[in-house]
DOKEBA-725802 format. One line per field, with one value per residue (C-alpha): residue number from 0; x, y, z. Coordinates in steps of 0.2 Angstrom, whole numbers. Example, Ala and Ser with C-alpha at 12.3 -4.5 7.8 and 13.67 -1.06 7.14 Angstrom:
<atoms>
pos = [0/1]
c1 = [62/68]
c2 = [-22/-5]
c3 = [39/36]
</atoms>
This chain:
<atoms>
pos = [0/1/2/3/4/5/6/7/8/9/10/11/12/13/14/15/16/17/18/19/20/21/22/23/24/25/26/27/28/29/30/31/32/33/34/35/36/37/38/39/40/41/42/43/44/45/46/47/48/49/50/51/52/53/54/55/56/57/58/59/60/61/62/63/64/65/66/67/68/69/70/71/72/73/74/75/76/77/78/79/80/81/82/83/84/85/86/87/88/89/90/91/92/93/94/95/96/97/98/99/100/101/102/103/104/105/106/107/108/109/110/111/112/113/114/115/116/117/118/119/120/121/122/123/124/125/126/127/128/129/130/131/132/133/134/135/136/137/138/139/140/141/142/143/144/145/146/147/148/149/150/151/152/153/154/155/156/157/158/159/160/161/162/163/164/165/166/167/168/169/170/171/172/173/174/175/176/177/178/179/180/181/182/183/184/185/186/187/188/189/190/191/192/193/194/195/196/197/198/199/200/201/202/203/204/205/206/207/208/209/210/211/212/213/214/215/216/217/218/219/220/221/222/223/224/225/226/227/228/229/230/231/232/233/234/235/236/237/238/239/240/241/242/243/244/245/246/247/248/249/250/251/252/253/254/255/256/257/258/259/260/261/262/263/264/265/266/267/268/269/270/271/272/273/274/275/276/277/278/279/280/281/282/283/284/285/286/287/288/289/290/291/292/293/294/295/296/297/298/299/300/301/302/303/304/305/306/307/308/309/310/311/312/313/314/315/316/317/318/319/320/321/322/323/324/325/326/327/328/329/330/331/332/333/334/335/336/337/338/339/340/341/342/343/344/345/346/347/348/349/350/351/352/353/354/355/356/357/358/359/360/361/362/363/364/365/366/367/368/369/370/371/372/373/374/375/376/377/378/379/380/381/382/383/384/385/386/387/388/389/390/391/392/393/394/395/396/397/398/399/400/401/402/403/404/405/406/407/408/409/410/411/412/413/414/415/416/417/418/419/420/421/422/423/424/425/426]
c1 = [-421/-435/-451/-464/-480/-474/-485/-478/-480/-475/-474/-476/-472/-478/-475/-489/-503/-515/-530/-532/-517/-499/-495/-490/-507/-512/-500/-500/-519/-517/-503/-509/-523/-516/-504/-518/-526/-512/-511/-499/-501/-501/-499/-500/-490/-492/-490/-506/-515/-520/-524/-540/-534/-548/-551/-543/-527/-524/-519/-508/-509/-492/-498/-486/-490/-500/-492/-495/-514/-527/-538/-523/-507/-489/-500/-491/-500/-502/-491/-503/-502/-483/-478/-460/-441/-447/-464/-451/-439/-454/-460/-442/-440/-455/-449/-435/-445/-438/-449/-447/-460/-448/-434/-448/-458/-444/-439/-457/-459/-441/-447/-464/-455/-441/-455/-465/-451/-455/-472/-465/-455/-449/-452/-456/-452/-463/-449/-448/-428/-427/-413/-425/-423/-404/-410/-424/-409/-399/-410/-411/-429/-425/-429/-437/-438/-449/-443/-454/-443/-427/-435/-418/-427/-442/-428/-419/-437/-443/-426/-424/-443/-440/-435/-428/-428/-439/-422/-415/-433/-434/-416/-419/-437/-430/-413/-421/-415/-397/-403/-413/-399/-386/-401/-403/-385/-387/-402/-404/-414/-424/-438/-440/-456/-446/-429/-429/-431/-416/-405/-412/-408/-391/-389/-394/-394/-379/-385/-376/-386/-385/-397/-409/-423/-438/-455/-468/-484/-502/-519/-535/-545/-561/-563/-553/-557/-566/-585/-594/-590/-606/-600/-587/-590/-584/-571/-568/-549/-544/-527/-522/-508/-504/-508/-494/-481/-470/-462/-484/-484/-501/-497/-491/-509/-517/-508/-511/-532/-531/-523/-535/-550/-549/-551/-561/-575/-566/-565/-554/-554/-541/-540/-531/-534/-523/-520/-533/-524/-509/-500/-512/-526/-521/-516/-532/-539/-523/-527/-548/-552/-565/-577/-568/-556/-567/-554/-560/-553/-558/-565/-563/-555/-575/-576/-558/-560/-579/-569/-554/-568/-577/-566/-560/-540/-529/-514/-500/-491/-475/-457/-453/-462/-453/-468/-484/-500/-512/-505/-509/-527/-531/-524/-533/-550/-547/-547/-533/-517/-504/-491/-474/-460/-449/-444/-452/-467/-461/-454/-473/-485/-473/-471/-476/-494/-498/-505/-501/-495/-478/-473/-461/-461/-465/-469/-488/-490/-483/-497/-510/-507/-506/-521/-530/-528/-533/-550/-551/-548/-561/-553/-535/-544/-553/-537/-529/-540/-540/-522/-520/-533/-523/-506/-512/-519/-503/-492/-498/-508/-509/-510/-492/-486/-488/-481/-467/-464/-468/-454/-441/-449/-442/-425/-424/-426/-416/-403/-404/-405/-386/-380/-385/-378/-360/-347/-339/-325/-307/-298]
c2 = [-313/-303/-311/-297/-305/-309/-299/-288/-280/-259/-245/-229/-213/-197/-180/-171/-179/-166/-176/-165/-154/-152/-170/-180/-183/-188/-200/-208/-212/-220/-229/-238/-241/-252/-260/-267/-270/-282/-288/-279/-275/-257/-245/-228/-218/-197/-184/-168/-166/-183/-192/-198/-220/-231/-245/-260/-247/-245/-226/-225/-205/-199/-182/-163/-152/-147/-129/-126/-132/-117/-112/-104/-108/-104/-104/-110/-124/-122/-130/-143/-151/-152/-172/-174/-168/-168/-160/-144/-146/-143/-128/-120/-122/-113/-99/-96/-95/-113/-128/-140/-155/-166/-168/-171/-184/-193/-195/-199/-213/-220/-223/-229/-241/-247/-253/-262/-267/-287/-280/-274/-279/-265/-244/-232/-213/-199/-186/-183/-185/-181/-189/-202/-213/-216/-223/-234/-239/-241/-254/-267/-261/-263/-244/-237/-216/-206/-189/-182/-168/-158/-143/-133/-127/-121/-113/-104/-98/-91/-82/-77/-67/-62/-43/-37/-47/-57/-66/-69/-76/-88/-95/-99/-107/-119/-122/-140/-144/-146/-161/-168/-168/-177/-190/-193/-196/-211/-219/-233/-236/-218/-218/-201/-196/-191/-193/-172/-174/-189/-175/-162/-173/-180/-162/-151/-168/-176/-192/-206/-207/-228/-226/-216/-225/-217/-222/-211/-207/-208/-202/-213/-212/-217/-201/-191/-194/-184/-179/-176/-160/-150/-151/-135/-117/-107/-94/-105/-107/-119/-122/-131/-124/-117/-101/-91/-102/-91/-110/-112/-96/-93/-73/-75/-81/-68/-55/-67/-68/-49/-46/-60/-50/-35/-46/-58/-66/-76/-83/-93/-105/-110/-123/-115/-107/-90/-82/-67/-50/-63/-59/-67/-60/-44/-46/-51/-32/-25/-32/-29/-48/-52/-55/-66/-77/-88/-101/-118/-127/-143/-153/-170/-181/-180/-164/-158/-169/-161/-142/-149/-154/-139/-129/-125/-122/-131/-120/-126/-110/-116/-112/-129/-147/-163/-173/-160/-173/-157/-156/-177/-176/-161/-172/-187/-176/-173/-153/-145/-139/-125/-126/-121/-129/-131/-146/-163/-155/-155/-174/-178/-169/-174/-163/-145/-143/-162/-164/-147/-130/-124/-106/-98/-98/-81/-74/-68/-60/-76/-87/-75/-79/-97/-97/-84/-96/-110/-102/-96/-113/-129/-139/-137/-140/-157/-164/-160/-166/-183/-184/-179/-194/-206/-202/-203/-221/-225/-218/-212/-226/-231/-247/-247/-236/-249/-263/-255/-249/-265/-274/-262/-265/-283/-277/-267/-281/-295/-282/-279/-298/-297/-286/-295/-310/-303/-307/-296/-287/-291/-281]
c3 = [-239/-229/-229/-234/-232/-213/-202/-191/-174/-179/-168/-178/-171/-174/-163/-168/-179/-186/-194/-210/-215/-212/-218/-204/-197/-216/-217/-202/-204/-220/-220/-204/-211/-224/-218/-207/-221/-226/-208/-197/-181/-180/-164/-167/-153/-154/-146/-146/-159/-161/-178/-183/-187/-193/-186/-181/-179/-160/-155/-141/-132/-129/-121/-122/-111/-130/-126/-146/-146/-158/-144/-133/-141/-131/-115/-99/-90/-72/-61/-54/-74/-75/-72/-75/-79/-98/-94/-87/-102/-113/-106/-103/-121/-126/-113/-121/-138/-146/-151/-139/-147/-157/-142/-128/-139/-142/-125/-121/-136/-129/-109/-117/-128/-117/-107/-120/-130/-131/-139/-158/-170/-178/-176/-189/-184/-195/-194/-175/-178/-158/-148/-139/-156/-155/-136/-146/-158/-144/-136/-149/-161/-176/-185/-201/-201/-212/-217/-229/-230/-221/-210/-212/-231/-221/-209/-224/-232/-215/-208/-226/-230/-208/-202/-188/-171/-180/-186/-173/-164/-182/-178/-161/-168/-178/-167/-166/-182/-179/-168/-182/-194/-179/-179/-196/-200/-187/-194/-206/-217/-221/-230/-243/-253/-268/-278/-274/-254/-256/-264/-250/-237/-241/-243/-231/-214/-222/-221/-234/-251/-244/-231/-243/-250/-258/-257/-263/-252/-258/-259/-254/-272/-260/-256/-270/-287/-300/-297/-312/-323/-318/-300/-302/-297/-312/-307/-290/-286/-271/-261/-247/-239/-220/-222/-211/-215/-229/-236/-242/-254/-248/-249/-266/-272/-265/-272/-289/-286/-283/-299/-308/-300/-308/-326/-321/-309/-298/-281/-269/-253/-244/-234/-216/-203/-202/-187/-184/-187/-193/-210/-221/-212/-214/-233/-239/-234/-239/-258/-255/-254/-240/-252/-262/-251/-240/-227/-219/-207/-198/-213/-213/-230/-241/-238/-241/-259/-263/-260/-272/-284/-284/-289/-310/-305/-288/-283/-277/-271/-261/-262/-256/-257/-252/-261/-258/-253/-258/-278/-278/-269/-283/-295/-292/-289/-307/-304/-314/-304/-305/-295/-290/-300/-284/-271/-276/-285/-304/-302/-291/-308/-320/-339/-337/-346/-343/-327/-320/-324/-318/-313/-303/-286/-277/-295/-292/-309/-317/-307/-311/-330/-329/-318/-331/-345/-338/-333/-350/-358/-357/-367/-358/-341/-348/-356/-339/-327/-338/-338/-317/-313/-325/-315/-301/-304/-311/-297/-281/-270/-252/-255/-264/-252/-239/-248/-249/-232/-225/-236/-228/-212/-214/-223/-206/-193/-204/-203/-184/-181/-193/-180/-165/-169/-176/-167/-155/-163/-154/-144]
</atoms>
């Protein structure tokens, strides 16, 4: 039997590790943190934007050619800054308009850890899914993969709402999915958020219901937990959510607080940073909401929970959530959530009218209307906001989160060592 309380030297792997939205960059920092915390060895190797790690987790810089950074994004280095083969894949692949980050990371992880391979025990991917992990694989490191959930819904979504040319420049976007679901369908074990994401993923990847095992992710209740009840802004609405991406449904609450602001004082932040003169950017003047929509970006964990806390009503817009970290950090803030009844989120906030309110995806006028009687309704925000902090407690820790992975961790290597001492097969 695996040995949990063994510590372990882990390798975990992210492409792209944005320290306070998106996801990846969230879990990384936390889930490092405490499997420190119950002493593993824990090597962070990522690829541009870097994650923020606490301490006594050791970041290891896999450097892009960072051709998607915000200050000049799909920006061609100079010559003089291109180092290698991979280097000139990268930017070939941006040139001809498809995303190139989780094939070249993947091959950079895999030459980094051929090199150091004596120096881990065991490699855990966060959804790169590139072709350099069946080379890791390959080599003898015992593997563990993360995928929160399968990109080919955020692919359907966007191709879907897209028009014109646009199609056609979505398709070739996202062309790197047909390698992550090859990938997956080689890997064991694979790690999931939620029983949703396991059916999404055996699904839409093909990978075998076997290899599928679900560990839900957490929320650090150091920072996110209710603040007391004179601390909210009456008529303030909060979301966190990438605001171009369709798959968020950021449009879809605008269009809701414009209807909600001609019956009502209210305001709304978002947490993103939409492209100037973008869709969103252009929406909220479109629907007369300067005044009222204010976005932040930057903020690190205390602050994001003092917005969550501020706020009388979280929204959870999305058409698709494999778990949905922002629903569970508003829900352990104590603020009262709607949210989309789509992906993971219903199974993550459990009955409708408990935790959260559930409406329809892409359904502004329905959102408008749960929202509306929220704000209308103390005593249905109170009973909430109790019943939000009490599940989370219940359900959604880091701590727990790391236990877990940790003992698959050990299932992983006790099953590579199997391998490695089987006997040949016979010719």
């Amino acid at each position: 039997m695996p040995h949990p309380d063994r510590a372990l030297r882990v390798a975990l792997l992210s492409y792209r590790s944005k320290p306070h939205c998106g996801g990846q960059g969230v879990y990384v920092r936390h889930l490092s943190r405490e499997l420190a915390a119950l002493g593993h060895d824990v090597t962070v190797f990522s690829g541009q934007p870097y994650p923020e790690l606490d301490p006594g987790v050791r970041l290891e810089k896999v450097p892009s050619l960072d051709l998607y950074n915000d200050a000049a994004p799909f920006t061609t280095p100079p010559l003089r800054q291109w180092r290698d083969w991979i280097d000139v894949l990268e930017v070939a692949t941006m040139w001809t308009a498809g995303f190139p980050e989780p094939l070249t990371f993947s091959l950079r992880a895999l030459r980094e850890l051929r090199a150091r391979s004596d120096e881990f025990d065991v490699v855990h991917d966060n959804q790169t899914l590139g072709y350099g992990q069946l080379g890791i694989r390959a080599a003898g490191l015992p593997m563990v993969t993360t995928i929160h959930h399968p990109i080919t819904v955020d692919r359907r979504i966007e191709v879907e709402q897209a028009r014109g040319w646009q199609r056609i420049s979505k398709r070739r976007w996202y062309s790197f999915v047909r390698m992550q679901g090859r990938v997956a369908r080689r890997l064991d074990p694979v790690l999931v958020p939620s029983r949703s994401s396991a059916d999404d993923i055996v699904r839409e990847f093909g990978v075998r219901r076997s290899a599928v095992d679900v560990v839900p992710l957490g929320v650090d209740t150091r920072c996110f937990h209710p603040r007391p009840a004179g601390a909210r802004i009456p008529g303030r609405l909060v979301c966190v959510a990438s605001a171009d991406s369709p798959l968020k449904g950021v449009a879809t609450l605008l269009r809701a607080t414009a209807k909600l602001a001609t019956e009502r004082d209210v305001s709304l932040t978002v947490v993103s940073r939409p492209t100037p003169g973008g869709p969103t950017d252009r929406l909220v003047d479109e629907l007369s909401l300067r005044d009222r929509v204010t976005f932040v970006n930057g903020i690190d964990d205390t602050e994001l929970a003092e917005e969550l806390a501020r706020a009388e009503v979280a929204v959870v817009p999305s058409y698709y959530e494999g778990f949905s970290l922002p629903a569970v950090e508003a829900m352990a803030c104590g603020t009262p959530l709607v949210a989309s009844r789509a992906g993971a989120i219903p199974e993550v906030v459990g009955p409708d009218g408990e935790a959260a309110r559930l409406t329809e995806p892409g359904d502004p006028e329905e959102l408008a209307a749960a929202i509306g009687g929220l704000l209308a309704d103390a005593d249905a925000r109170t009973a909430m906001s109790t019943a939000a902090w009490n599940r989370v407690q219940e359900r959604f820790t880091w701590r727990a989160v790391a236990e877990a992975t940790a003992r698959r961790y050990t299932h992983a290597i006790d099953a590579a060592d199997g391998r490695a001492h089987r006997p040949a097969a016979r010719l």
